[in-house]
Structures are given as structure tokens and as C-alpha cells.
C-alpha positions in Angstrom: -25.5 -87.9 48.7 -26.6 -84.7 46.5 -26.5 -81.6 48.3 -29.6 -79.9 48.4 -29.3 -75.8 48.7 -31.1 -74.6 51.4 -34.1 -71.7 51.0 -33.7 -68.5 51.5 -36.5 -68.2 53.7 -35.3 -71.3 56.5 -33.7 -69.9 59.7 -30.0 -71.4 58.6 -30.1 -69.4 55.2 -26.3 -68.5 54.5 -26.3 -64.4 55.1 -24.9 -62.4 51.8 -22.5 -59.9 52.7 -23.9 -56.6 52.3 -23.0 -54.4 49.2 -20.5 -51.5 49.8 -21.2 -47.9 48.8 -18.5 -46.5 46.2 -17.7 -43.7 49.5 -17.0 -46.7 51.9 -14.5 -48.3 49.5 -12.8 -45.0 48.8 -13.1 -44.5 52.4 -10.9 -47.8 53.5 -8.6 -47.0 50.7 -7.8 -43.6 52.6 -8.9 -41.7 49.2 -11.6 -39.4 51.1 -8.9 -37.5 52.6 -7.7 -37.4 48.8 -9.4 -33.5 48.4 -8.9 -30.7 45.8 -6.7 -27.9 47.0 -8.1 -25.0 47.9 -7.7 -22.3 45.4 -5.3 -19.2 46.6 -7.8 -16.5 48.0 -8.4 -14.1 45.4 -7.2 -16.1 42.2 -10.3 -17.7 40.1 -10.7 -21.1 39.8 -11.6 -22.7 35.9 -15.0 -22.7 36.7 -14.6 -18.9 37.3 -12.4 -18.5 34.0 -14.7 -19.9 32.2 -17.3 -17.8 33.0 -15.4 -14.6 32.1 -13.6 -15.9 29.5 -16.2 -17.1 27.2 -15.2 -19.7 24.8 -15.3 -17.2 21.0 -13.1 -15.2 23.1 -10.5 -17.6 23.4 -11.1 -18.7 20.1 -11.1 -14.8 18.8 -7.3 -14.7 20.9 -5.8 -17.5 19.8 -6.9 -17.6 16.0 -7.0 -14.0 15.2 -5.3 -11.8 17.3 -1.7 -13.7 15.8 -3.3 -12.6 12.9 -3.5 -8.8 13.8 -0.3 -9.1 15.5 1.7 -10.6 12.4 0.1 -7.9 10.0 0.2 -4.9 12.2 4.0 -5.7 13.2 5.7 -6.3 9.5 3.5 -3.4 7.8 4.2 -1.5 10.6 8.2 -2.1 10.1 7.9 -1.6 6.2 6.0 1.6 6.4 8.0 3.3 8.8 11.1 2.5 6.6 9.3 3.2 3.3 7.5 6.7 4.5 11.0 8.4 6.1 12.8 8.4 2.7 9.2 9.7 1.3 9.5 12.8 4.0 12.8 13.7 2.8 11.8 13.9 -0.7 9.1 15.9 -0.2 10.5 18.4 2.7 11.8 20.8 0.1 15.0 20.9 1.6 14.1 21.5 4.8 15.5 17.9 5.7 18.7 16.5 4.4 19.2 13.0 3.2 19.2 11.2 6.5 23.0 9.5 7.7 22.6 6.1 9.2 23.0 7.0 12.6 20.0 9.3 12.3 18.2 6.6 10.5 18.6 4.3 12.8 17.6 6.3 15.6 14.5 7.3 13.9 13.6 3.7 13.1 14.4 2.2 16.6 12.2 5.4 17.8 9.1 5.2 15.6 9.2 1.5 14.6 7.4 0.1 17.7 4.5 3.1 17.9 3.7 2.2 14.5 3.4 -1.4 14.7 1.5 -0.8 17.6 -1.1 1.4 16.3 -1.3 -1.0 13.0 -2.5 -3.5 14.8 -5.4 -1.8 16.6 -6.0 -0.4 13.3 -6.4 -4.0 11.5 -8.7 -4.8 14.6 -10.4 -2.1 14.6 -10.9 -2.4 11.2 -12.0 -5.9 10.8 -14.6 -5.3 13.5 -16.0 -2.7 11.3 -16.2 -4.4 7.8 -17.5 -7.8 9.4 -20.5 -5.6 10.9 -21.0 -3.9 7.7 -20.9 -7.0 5.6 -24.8 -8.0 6.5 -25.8 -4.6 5.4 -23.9 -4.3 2.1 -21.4 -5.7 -0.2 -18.3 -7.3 1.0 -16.5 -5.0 -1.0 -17.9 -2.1 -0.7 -17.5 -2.3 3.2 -14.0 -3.7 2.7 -13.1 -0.2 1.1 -15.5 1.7 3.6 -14.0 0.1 7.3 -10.7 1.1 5.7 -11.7 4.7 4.5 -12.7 5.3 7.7 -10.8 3.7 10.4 -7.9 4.4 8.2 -7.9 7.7 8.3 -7.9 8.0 11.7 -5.4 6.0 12.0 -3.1 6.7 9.0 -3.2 10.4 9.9 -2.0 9.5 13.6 0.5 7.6 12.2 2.0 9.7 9.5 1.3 12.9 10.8 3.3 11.9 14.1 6.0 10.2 12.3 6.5 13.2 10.2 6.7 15.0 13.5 8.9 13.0 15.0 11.0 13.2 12.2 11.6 16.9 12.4 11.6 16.9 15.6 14.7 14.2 16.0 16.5 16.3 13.2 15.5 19.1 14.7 17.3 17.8 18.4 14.0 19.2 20.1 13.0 16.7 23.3 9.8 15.4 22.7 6.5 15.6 25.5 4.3 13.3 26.1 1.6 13.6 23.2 -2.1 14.9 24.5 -5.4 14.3 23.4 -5.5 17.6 21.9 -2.5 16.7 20.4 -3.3 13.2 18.7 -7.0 15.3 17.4 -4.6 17.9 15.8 -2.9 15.0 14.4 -5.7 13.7 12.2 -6.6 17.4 10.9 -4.0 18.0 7.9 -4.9 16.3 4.5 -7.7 14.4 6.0 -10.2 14.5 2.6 -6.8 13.4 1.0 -6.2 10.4 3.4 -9.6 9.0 3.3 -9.6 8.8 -0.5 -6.1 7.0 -0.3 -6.8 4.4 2.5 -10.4 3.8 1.0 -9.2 2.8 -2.4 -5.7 1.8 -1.9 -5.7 -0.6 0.8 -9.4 -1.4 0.7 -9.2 -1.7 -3.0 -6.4 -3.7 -3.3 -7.7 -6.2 -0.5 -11.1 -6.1 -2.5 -9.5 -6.7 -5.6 -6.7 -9.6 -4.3 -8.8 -12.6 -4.5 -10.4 -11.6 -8.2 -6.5 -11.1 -9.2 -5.5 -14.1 -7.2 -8.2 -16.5 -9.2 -7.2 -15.0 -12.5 -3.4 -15.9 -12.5 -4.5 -19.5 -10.7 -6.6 -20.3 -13.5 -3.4 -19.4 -15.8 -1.1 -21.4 -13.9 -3.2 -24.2 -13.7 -4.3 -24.3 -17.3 -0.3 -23.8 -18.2 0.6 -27.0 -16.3 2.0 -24.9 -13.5 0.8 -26.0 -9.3 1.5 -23.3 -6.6 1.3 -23.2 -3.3 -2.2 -21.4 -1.8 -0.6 -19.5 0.4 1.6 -18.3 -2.4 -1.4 -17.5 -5.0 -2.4 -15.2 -2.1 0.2 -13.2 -1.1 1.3 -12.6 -5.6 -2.7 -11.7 -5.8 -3.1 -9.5 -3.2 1.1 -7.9 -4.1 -0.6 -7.1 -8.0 -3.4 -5.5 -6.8 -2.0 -3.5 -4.3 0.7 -2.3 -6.5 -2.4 -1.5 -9.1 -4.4 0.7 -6.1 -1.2 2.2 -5.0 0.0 4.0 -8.2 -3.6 5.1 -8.9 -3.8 6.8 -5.4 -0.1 8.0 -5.6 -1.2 11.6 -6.1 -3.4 11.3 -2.6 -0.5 9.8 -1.2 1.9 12.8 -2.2 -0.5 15.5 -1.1 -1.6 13.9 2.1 2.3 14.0 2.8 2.7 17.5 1.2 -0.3 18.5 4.2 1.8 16.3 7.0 4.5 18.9 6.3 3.2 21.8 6.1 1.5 21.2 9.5 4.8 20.3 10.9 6.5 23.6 9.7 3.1 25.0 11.2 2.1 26.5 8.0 -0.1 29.4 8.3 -2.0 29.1 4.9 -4.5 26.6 4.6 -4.3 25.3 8.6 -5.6 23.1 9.9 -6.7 20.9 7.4 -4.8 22.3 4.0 -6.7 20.6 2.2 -7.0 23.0 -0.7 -3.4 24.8 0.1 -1.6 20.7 0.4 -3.2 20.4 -3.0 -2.1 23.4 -4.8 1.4 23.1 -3.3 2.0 19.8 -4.1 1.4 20.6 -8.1 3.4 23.9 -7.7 6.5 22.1 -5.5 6.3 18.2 -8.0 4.2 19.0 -10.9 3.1 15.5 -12.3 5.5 14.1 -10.6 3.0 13.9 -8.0 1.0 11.2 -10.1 4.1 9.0 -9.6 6.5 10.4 -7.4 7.5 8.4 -4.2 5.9 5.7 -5.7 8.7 2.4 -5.4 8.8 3.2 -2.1 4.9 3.0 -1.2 4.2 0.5 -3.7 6.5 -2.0 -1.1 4.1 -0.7 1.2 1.1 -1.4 0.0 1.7 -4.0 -2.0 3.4 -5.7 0.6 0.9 -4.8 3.2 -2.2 -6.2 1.0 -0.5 -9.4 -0.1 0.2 -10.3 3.7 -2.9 -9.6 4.8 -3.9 -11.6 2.0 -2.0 -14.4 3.0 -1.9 -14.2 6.7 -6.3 -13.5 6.4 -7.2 -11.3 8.7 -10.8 -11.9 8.2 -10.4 -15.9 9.7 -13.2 -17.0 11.3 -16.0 -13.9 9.9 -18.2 -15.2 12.8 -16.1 -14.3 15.5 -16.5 -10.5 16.1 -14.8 -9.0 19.5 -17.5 -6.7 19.8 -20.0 -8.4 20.2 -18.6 -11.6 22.0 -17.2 -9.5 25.4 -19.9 -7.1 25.1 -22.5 -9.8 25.3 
């Protein structure tokens, strides 16, 4: 005999078991007890961290602060070693040629404030000629950011480490530097030190990638492949060498100023920007077209064709500004 289903509607109709919610499955498993922890009172959860950490900023920390970091800590290193050799030369023998011991203990002194104000400085910096670049030429606010920021900077740096200097040779303890202090600090040679950081560093960095693409083009037509990263570092080392002999003479009598404001030189105070001038012809003569200039030329040179390399301007679109202040 065929067996005949039965119809849903009779009174014997077989009874479908009833379909189970996803909760009451996960509720005979024993997973409902299964529960997030509680976060520790006080300590934001990723929700939280999300929300105050906005995702550029992450981006901005992880992409270009290594960036700043990198630059700021080997240029701060090379200039500290490349400026002390350039105070002794142009101390007028009020400082002898430094012994290893006292080198060192300058170095291991000054080394870490430097690198630690180069690195604001860079950031500082590229915040500046990233705004500026929507309302003028890249180059032009390349060489601008770094007039500017660089002077304050630079004179802090090198009007300090010229301090210190004398101060370490000197044996005299050194307080805790005010604000008064650090203002006084950007006074002496500051004309001097806006025309070098504007066209030596900003000029080389604005002229690196026009110097890079010459000497690629006569590799490449020569037979000759090199690395990217290489072609950077050898543009941006050519034109900072280049910037840095033409601004030599800024150089020397933005030093020649640092000095006399260390020796607290009456005449000319507090800038000495006419009396840091006329000494630094009377005490080098054209030696201050040239003079010091293997020593800075590592400098700069080596400071442009790292930042060349290293790019400090990655990713233009994220500006720190602008990201945490929004």
C-alpha cells in the first residue's frame, strides 16, 4: 500500500518542532555567561581610543613622526660635532683646542638638547611649509618655513651651545635656562641667521630634487641604474653643499654674534648685527666667505640629503595641526 501524507490541516498532523532563537542555542551551549570583561575603571576602552585618537593622527605618528625623529636625531649629532670645532676657530683664542675628555663631555652634554630641539624644529617646520604651499610656491615656502622657524630655532640652538661651551671650559655650574633666557638666546645675529637657514637649508631642500633629476637622467642615459633612495640622498648632498658655501659668510657672522654675546660684549648688544658683521671682516677677512666651511658643509649637506632621503614631507595631507585641533 502507498502511503499517503497526511494534511496539515487534519487533527493527527505530525507537529514541527519549533525553531530556536540564535540566544537560546548560545544559551544551552553555556556561551551567554561567555561576557566581555569589564574595562579597569578609569582606562578607555577602543571605542574610547578611537574617538580621541582619530585615525590621521595615528597615521601622522606612525608614518611621520619616525621621520622627524630620524632627521632631527642624526643632524642633531652631526651638528653638534661639526659646530664645536667651528666655535674654537672663531673664539679668537679665548678657547683652546678642545682635549678629548672635554670633547666628550661637551658632546655627551649638548648632544641630546640638540637632537631634541631638531626635531621639533623639522615639525614645526613642515607644519608651516605644508600650510603655506596652497598659498604660494612650494619653493618659495620651503625656503620661507625654514627662514623663519629656523631662526628661532637655530639661534636657540647655537647660541646655547656656544654657551655651554664656555661655560663647560669655563667650569661654571650651569642653571636651569629661563624664558628670559631662551628670548635672549635668539637676539645675537638674528638678520644673519634668517638669511642662512632661509637659503641654505631651505635652498638646498628646494633645489635637491631639480639636482637629483639632473644626475638621474645622466646615469640613466650612461647605462648606469641607482637605487631611489640613493639618487636622493647624492641630490639633496650636491645642493646642500652648493647653499652652504654661498651662505658661509652668514654662517661665520652669525657665529662671530653667538660669541660676542657669550663674552657679553658691550658694543653692538643685543643683536650685533652691524658690530658681528664688522668684526667678523676685521678678525677673518675673506676668510669669512669660506672659512669653517668642511665642517658645515657635512652639516648641511648631510642634513639636506637625509631629509631628502628619509622625506619629511610623506604624506603632504596629513598636517598635525589641523588633525588634533579639529
Amino acid at each position: 500500500l502507498e502511503a499517503r501524507p497526511r494534511s496539515n490541516g487534519g487533527r493527527h498532523a505530525a507537529r514541527q518542532p519549533r525553531p530556536r532563537s540564535s540566544a537560546m542555542a548560545a544559551q544551552d551551549l553555556g556561551l551567554d555567561r561567555l561576557r566581555p570583561a569589564p574595562s579597569v575603571a578609569g582606562a578607555p576602552g577602543a571605542s574610547a581610543l578611537s574617538a580621541l585618537v582619530p585615525k590621521q593622527g595615528v597615521a601622522w605618528a606612525t608614518e611621520v613622526l619616525p621621520r622627524l625623529g630620524i632627521a632631527g636625531g642624526v643632524i642633531g649629532v652631526i651638528l653638534v660635532n661639526s659646530t664645536m670645532p667651528q666655535v674654537v676657530t672663531t673664539s679668537n683664542g679665548r678657547m683652546p683646542k678642545l682635549s678629548p675628555a672635554m670633547w666628550g663631555k661637551m658632546a655627551f652634554y649638548i648632544t641630546p638638547k640638540a637632537g631634541g630641539l631638531k626635531l621639533v624644529q623639522y615639525g614645526v617646520m613642515r607644519e608651516m611649509k605644508l600650510s603655506l604651499d596652497k598659498v604660494m610656491n612650494p619653493g618659495a615656502s620651503t625656503m620661507l618655513a625654514f627662514g623663519f622657524v629656523g631662526t628661532f630655532f637655530q639661534s636657540i640652538i647655537y647660541n646655547t651651545l656656544i654657551a655651554d661651551m664656555y661655560k663647560i671650559h669655563m667650569g661654571v655650574a650651569k642653571p636651569r635656562l629661563s624664558l628670559r633666557q631662551l628670548t635672549r638666546g635668539l637676539q645675537p645675529g638674528l638678520v644673519w641667521c634668517f638669511g642662512r637657514e632661509a637659503f641654505s637649508m631651505g635652498g638646498g631642500l628646494w633645489l635637491g630634487p631639480t639636482v637629483k633629476a639632473v644626475l638621474q637622467r645622466t646615469l640613466e642615459s650612461s647605462g648606469v641604474e641607482v637605487d631611489e633612495r640613493v639618487m636622493r640622498f647624492g641630490g639633496g648632498f650636491l645642493s646642500g653643499a652648493c647653499t652652504a658655501f654661498g651662505t658661509q659668510w652668514l654662517h661665520n657672522t652669525t657665529l662671530m654674534a653667538g660669541r660676542m654675546a657669550a663674552v657679553s660684549e658691550p658694543h653692538g648688544a643685543p643683536y650685533y648685527t652691524a658690530s658681528s658683521l664688522q668684526a667678523a671682516w676685521h678678525e677673518m677677512g675673506p676668510r669669512m666667505f669660506y672659512g669653517n666651511y668642511p665642517q658645515r658643509m657635512c652639516l648641511i649637506a648631510g642634513a639636506v640629503g637625509l631629509m631628502n632621503m628619509v622625506d619629511i614631507f610623506h604624506r603632504p595631507e596629513l598636517i598635525a595641526v589641523r588633525m588634533f585641533g579639529s
